[in-house]
N, C-alpha and C positions, 0 to 999 in steps of 0.2 A: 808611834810610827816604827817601820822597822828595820833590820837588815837579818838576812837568812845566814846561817852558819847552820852546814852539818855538824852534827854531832855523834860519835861514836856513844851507843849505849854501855855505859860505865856501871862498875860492879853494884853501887847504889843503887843506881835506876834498876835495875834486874833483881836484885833484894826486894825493895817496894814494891815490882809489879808481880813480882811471885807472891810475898805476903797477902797483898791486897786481891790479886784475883787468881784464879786457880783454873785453868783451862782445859782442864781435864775433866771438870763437872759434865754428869751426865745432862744432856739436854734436857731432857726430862722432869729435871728439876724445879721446881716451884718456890721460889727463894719470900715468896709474899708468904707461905705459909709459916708458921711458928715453929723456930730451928732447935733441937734440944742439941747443946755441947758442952759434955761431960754432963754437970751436974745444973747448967746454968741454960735458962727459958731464952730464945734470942727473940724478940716480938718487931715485926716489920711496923718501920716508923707511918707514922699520920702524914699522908700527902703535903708537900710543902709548895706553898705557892709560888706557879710559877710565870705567874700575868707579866712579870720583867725581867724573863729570864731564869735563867737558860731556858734557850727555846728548843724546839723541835721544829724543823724544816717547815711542815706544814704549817707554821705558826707564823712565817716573814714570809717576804717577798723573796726570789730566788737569786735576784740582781741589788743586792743591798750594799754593795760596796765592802762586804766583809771578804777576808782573802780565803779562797777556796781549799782544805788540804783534803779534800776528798769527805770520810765522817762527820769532820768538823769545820765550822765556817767561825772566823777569827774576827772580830775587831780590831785595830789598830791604837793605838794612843802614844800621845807624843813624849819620845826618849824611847821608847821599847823596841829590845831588838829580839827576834823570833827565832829559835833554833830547831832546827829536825832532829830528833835523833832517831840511829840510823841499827837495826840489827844487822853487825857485819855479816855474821853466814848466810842471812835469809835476804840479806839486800831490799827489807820494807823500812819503813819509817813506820815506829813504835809508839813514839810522844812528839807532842809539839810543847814546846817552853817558853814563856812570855817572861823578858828577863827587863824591867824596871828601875834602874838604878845599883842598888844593892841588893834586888829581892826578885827572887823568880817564881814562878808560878808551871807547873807542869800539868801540860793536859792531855786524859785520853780517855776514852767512851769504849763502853762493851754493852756486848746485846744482855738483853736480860729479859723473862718471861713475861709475857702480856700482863700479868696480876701485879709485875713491878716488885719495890720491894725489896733491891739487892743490900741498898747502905747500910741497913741496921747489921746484917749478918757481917756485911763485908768488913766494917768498922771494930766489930767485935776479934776477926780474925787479925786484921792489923795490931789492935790491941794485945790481944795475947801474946802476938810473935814480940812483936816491940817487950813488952817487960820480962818474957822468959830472955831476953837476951839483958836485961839489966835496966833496960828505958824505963820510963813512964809514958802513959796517956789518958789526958783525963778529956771528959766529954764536956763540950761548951755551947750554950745554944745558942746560934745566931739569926739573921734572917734566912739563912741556907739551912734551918732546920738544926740535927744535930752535927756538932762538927769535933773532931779529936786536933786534941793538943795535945803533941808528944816531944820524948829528949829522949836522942837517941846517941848511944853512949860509945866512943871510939877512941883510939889512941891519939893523944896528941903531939907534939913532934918532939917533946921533952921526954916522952913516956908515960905522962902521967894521962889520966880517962880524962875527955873531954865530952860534953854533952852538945848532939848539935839539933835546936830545934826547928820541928816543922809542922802544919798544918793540913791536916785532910779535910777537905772538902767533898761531901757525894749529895748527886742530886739525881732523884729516879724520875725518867720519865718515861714515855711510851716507848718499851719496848726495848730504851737502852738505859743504861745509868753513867755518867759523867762523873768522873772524879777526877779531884787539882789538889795539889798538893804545892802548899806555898813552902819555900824556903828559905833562907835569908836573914835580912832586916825584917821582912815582913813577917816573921814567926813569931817574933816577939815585939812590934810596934807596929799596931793598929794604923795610925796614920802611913807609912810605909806602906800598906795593904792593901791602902783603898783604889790604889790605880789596878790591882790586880786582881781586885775583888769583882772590879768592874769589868774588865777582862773575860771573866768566870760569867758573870751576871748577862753579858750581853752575846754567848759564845750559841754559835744553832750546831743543833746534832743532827746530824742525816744519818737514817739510821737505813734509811735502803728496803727490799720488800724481800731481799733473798734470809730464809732460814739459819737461823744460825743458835748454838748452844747459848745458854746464858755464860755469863761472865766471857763468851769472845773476844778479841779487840775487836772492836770495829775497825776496817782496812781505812791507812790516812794516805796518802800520796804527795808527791811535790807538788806546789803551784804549778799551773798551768806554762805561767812564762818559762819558768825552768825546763817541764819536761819538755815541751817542745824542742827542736833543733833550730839551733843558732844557723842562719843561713853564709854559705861561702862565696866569694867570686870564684869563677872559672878556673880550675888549676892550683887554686890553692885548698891548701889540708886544713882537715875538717876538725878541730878543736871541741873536747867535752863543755856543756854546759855547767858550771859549778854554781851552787848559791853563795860562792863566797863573790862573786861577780853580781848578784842583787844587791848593790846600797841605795836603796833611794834616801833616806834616812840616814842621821849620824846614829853612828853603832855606840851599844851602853858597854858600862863598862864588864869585862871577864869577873864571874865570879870566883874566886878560889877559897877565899872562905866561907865557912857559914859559922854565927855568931851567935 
């Protein structure tokens, strides 16, 4: 279940989505085919089954009770509170975040060419940046196909490097590819995971019929109830809509650490 909290996109988040996708690729580009970089073969992974998930729009009903952010259609489950975050200059919403207890899950979907195909390349780019910066990331194979475990290495309030893990998730489908990136408790405890795996597992991508480069976001928007305007009586001032004003749901707790 949830409660909406904007989110200001933080220096992290903008780290990750530049590592992880690069939007400057020429459209053109064909990411199923086999990538040489530097000296190393990138080979587009074996289709991963996706009979449970993550779907594609065409794959559910349209009125399924999941909540609508435009690209992506959410499930809900109980204790989870949902945050937008938000690019200040461009005034879109960037990611949606399924936050769990102690452990959050971030999600966002980009186009990607008909032949599919982005995760192997895209994973391998994550990878590299992560260790030229002093990380790790090793490859783990789970039902979501292949997935990176990484520790990603920062100061901590003492001074001394602290490592703070997290997990990639990508799953390619028609036309877009979805990637969540767990962080938290749930980077390194399995059980902690499984509410947000399921999150991941039951998430529909609408990927839309308009052209687009591979690796684009795909556009997310606010819930419907949000954009909409709040109605006024007569003569009185007319008040913004905030999602800090959605709780239906008791709100989880602020993350500030990751462990």
């Amino acid at each position: 279940m949830s409660i909406f909290r904007r989110r200001k996109a933080d220096a992290e988040t903008a780290v990750e989505a530049e590592s992880a996708v690069d939007t400057d690729t020429d459209a053109s580009q064909d990411a199923s085919d086999d990538v040489t970089e530097g000296s190393a073969q990138i080979v587009a992974d074996e289709p991963v089954d996706r009979s449970a998930g993550p779907f594609d729009a065409t794959e559910v009903d349209d009125d399924d009770g999941r909540l609508d952010l435009g690209s992506l259609r959410i499930s809900g489950t109980e204790g989870m509170e949902l945050r937008l975050e938000i690019d200040q200059e461009q005034q879109n919403v960037i990611a949606a975040t399924a936050v769990v207890g102690e452990s959050a899950l971030q999600l966002q979907a980009f186009a990607a060419p008909r032949s599919g195909g982005l995760w192997a390349q895209i994973r391998s780019e994550i990878a590299v940046a992560i260790e030229a910066q002093g990380g790790t990331a090793d490859v783990e194979h789970t039902e979501f196909g292949a997935e990176l475990r990484t520790r990603m290495p920062s100061a901590g309030p003492d001074g001394r490097t602290v490592f703070a893990p997290a997990r990639f998730i990508g799953v390619d489908g028609p036309r877009w590819f979805l990637r969540g990136v767990i962080s938290g408790r749930g980077a390194i405890d399995e059980p902690a995971a499984q509410k947000l795996l399921e999150i991941f597992r039951e998430t529909v991508v609408v990927r839309g019929s308009d052209p687009m480069a591979p690796r684009e976001l795909l556009p997310l928007s606010l819930p419907q109830e949000e954009a909409a305007p709040v109605p006024t009586a007569p003569g009185a001032e007319e008040s913004p809509t905030s999602t800090d004003d959605l709780n239906p749901f008791q709100r989880g707790p602020e993350i500030t650490e990751v462990r």
